[in-house]
Structures are given as C-alpha cells and as structure tokens.
C-alpha positions in Angstrom: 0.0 0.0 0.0 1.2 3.7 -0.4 1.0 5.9 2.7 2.7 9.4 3.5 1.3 12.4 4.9 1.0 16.2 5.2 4.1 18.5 5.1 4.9 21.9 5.2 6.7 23.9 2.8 8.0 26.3 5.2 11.5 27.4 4.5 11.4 26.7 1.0 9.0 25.0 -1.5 11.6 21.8 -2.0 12.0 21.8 1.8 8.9 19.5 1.8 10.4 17.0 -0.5 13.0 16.5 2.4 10.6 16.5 5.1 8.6 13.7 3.3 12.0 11.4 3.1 12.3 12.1 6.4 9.8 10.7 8.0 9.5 8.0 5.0 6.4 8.8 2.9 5.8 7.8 -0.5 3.3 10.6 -1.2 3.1 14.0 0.9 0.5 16.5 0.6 1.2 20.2 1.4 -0.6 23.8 1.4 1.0 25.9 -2.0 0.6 28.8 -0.1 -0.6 30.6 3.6 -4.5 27.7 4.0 -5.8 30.7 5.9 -5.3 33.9 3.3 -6.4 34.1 -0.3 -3.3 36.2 -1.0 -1.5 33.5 -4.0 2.2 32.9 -3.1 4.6 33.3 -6.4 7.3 31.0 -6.6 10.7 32.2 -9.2 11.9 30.1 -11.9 14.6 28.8 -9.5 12.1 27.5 -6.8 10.2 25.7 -9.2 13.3 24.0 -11.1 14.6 23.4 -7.3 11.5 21.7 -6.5 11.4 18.9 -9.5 15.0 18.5 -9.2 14.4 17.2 -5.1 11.0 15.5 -6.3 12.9 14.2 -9.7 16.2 13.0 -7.4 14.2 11.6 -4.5 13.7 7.6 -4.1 11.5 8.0 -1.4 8.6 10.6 -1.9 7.0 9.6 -5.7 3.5 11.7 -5.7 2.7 14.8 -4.3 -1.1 16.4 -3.9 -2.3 20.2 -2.3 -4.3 20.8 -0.5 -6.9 24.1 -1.4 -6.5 26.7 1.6 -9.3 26.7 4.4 -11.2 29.9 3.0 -12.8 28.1 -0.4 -16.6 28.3 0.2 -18.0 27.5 -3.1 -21.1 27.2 -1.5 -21.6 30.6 -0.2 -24.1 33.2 -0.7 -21.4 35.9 -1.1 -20.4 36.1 -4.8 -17.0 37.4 -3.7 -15.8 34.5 -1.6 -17.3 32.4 -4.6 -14.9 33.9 -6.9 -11.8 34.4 -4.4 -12.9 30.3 -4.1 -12.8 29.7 -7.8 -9.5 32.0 -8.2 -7.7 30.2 -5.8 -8.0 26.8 -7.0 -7.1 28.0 -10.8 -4.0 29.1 -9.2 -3.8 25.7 -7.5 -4.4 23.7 -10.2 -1.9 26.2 -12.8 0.8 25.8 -10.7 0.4 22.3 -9.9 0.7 21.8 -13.5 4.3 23.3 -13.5 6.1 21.0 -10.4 3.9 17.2 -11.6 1.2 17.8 -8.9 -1.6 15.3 -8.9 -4.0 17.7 -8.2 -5.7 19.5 -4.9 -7.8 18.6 -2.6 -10.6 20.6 -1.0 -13.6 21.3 1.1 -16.6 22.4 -1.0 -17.7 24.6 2.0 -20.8 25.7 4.3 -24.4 26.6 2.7 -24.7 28.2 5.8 -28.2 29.0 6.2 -29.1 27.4 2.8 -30.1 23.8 1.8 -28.1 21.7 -0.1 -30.8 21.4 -3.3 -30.6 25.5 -3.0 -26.4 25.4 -3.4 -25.7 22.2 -5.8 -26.3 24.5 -8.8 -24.1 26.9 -7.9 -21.3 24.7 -6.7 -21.2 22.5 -9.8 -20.9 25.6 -12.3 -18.3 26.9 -9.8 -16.5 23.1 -10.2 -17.0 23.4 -13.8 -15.4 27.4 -14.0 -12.5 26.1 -12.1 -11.7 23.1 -14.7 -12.3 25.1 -17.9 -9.6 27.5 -17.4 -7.0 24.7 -15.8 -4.8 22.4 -17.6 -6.4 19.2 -18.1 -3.4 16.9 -16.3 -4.6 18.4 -12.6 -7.6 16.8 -11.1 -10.4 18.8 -8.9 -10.5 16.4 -5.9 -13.4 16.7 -3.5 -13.1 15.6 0.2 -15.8 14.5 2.4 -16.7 16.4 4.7 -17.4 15.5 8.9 -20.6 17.2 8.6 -20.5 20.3 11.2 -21.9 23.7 9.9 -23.8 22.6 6.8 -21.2 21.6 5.1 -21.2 20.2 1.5 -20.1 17.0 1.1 -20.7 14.7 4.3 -22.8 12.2 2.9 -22.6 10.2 -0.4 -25.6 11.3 -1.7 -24.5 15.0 -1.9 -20.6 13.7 -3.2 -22.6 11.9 -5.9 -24.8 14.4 -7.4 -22.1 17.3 -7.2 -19.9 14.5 -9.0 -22.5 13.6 -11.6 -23.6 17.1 -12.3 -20.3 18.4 -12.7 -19.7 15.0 -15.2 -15.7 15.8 -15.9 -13.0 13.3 -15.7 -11.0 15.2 -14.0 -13.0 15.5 -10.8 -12.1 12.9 -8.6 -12.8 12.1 -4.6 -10.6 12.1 -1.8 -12.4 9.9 1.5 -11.0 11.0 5.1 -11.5 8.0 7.6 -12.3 10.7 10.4 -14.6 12.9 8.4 -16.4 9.4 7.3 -16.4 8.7 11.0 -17.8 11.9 12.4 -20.5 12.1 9.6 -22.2 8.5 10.7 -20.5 6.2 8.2 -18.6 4.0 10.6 -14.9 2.8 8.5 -14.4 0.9 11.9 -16.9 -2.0 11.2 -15.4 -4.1 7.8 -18.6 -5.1 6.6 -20.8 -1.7 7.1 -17.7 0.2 5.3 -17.2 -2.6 3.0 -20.9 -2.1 1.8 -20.9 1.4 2.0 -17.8 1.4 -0.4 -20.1 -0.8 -3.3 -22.5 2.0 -3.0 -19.5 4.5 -3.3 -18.6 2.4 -6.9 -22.2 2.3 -7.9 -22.9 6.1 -7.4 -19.5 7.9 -8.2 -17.2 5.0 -9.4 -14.4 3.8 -7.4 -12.0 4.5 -10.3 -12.4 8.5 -8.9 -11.6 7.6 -5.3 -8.0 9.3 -6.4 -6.8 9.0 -2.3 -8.0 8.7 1.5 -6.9 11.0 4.7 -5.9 8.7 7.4 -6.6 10.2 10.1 -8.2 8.8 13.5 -10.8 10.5 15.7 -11.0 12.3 19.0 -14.9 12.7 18.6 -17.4 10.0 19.3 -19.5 8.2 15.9 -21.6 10.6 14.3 -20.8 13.5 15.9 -20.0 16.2 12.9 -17.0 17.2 14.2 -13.6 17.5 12.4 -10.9 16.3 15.3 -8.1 14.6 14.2 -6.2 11.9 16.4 -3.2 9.5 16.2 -3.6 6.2 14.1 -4.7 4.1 17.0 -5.4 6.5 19.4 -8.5 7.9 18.5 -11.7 6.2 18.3 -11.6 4.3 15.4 -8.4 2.5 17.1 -6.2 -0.1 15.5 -8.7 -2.6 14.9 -10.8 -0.3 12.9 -7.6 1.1 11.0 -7.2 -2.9 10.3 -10.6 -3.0 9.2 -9.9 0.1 6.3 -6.9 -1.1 5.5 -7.9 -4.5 4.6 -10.7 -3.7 1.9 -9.4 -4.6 -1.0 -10.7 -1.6 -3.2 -8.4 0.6 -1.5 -5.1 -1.6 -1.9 -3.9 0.8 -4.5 -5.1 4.0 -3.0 -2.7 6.7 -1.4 -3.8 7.1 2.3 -2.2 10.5 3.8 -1.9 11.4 6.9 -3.2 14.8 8.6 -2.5 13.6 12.2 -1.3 15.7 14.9 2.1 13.5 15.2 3.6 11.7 18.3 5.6 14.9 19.6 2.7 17.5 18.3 4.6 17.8 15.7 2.2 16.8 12.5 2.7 13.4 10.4 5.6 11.1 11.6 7.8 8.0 10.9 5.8 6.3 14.2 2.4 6.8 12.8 3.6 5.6 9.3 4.9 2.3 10.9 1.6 1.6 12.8 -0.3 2.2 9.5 2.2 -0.1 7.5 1.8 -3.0 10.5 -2.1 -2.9 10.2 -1.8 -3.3 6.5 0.1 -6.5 6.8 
C-alpha cells in the first residue's frame, strides 16, 4: 500500500520534499501557499526548477497532492468568496501543473443557512469554471466532509450528485476516515464500510476515489466534528484502521496522513509504521 502524509513547505518550497523522506512517505500533501489567506504565493523560476530536481532526485517521496486553503466556500451566498474560491484553486491547479502535482484537494464549503438542493447549482458551475480555465493533467479532488456547519459534502448522496452534475474526468474524490467517522458512516466496522464502499462504486465509481486521509478520531460516531487523532489512538483504534486497511478496493489508493504527530509535531515515521503494521 502507499502511505505518506502532510508537510509543510515552510523554509522553502523543496523543503517538503526533504521532510517527506524524512519521515518515510511515498506521497506527501502540502498547502502551496498561507491555508488561511487568499493572498497566491509566487514561486521564481529557480524554486520551481529546485522543487522537481528534489522530487525528480528523491527515491523516497514519488506523488505529491495540495491541499486548497481553508477559505474556499464555493457554496456561499457571497459572490465574492465564490470567486476568491474559484480563483484560488485555478491558481492551484496552474501551478500544480508546473512541479507534476496530482491535483488538490478541497472542502466544497458551508451553505450556511441554505439547503443543499438551493447550493448544488451553484457549486457544480463553480467546479466546472475552475476546470475550464486549468490544464487538463490536474484533477479537482473533493473531500468529504465531517458534517459540522452545513457543510457540503458529508454524505454520499451530496458527493454523488455534485460529481455527476459536474460529469468531468478530471473531478475525482478524496475519502477521510475521520470525516467518514464523524459524519455517521462507521470505516471501523469491515462489513458496514465494506458495503458502504459498493455503493461508493455504484454512485461515483471507485475508479475516482484518487486518495483517503488517514486520520483517526477524538470525537465519538456521528458526531460532525472535524478532530483529528493519532492512528490508533482515537476512536476508530487499530482494529478499525485494520478494518480500512484491509478492503481490498483501497489496496492501490494513497492514504495521507493529517495527524497531529507523536511529539505534536504533525505526520511522523511512528504513525507511518503503525499504518504499514495494520496493513500487513
């Protein structure tokens, strides 16, 4: 199986390639610029050509993915924030296209007050703005959501008719055990997950499950909130991590890490090695 995690590119834009051999992972995920401002970070020619040369040289890290910042809200009622949403994932996507990114991750964002039948219009055409004017090599990749706020995206339902209206090959789904977890679909139990993953292929396709954020809980079942915990130490515990790990769908899937680390210190070699142990 292929596991890494989240990494920060503080320093330098190649520094993350280093901190992904460090702690072992085959793919690593990182922000592109600050998650909480819409303000784009531009990189020189010489960042960018020192960036592929680390990813090109390394014979550890192999894939990389971004993550969109925290302020996307394509589902808002605020036309700006829709278009600050839509701009920032074009420049995503644009620049992913110049250092081999796969392509970036994101959270649709809250209706707020509105339901989702009143939003998934405007959310798809937002989707569909943000892959016309981006090379066609970068994938849109949606994550699930935990469910707190109104947010988009925290059942299948609402992941399959965004994904269907949208209808593009290049939007794909990213699954995050904890967000699963929190939103009622319990990846603990092999059988309940193992189904719900059959009605994952029959409504979205599992061919555009493009990778899964490992990440156990700190909240109790069902309980919409996003709270991040140590593979093994959270609710979902080993056995459940077993239990994910051992579908056979997901053999060939990245899972990343967004855990807050053994020393508080974000992903780490010691989570890695419990994830690789339950896989065996």
């Amino acid at each position: 199986m292929i596991f890494g995690g989240h990494v920060s590119i503080a320093g330098g834009l190649e520094k993350a390639i280093g901190r992904g051999e460090k702690e072992g992972f085959e793919v690593i995920q990182t922000f592109a610029s600050s998650p909480r401002s819409f303000t784009v970070t531009n990189y020189t020619n010489d960042q960018i050509t020192a960036f592929n040369q680390a990813m090109k040289a390394s014979r550890v890290v192999k894939q990389l993915f971004f993550h969109g910042i925290y302020l996307l809200n394509l589902a808002s009622s605020k036309e700006y924030l829709v278009n600050l949403s839509v701009k920032s994932l074009v420049e995503y996507l644009n620049f992913g296209a110049k250092i081999n990114c796969t392509g970036t991750i994101f959270h649709v964002g809250s209706s707020k007050e509105q339901s989702f039948d009143e939003v998934k219009n405007q959310v798809a055409q937002a989707i569909k703005k943000v892959l016309e004017t981006t090379p066609k090599d970068q994938l849109l990749i949606i994550e699930s959501a935990a469910g707190a706020g109104n947010v988009i995206g925290n059942s299948l339902d609402e992941l399959a008719q965004l994904f269907n209206q949208v209808d593009s090959t290049r939007l794909k789904v990213c699954l995050d055990t904890q967000h699963l977890w929190a939103s009622g679909v319990n990846v603990a139990d092999k059988a309940i997950f193992g189904n719900w993953l059959k009605q994952f292929d029959q409504q979205i396709g599992i061919q555009n499950l493009v990778c899964m954020h490992a990440n156990d809980s700190k909240t109790e079942f069902n309980s919409k909130r996003d709270r991040h915990e140590n593979i093994g130490q959270g609710l979902i515990g080993r056995a459940g991590f077993q239990n994910i790990l051992s579908q056979s769908v997901l053999k060939n899937i990245p899972f990343i890490m967004e855990v807050p680390g053994i020393k508080g210190e974000g992903p780490d070699r010691e989570n890695l090695k419990i994830l690789h142990n339950l896989s065996l």
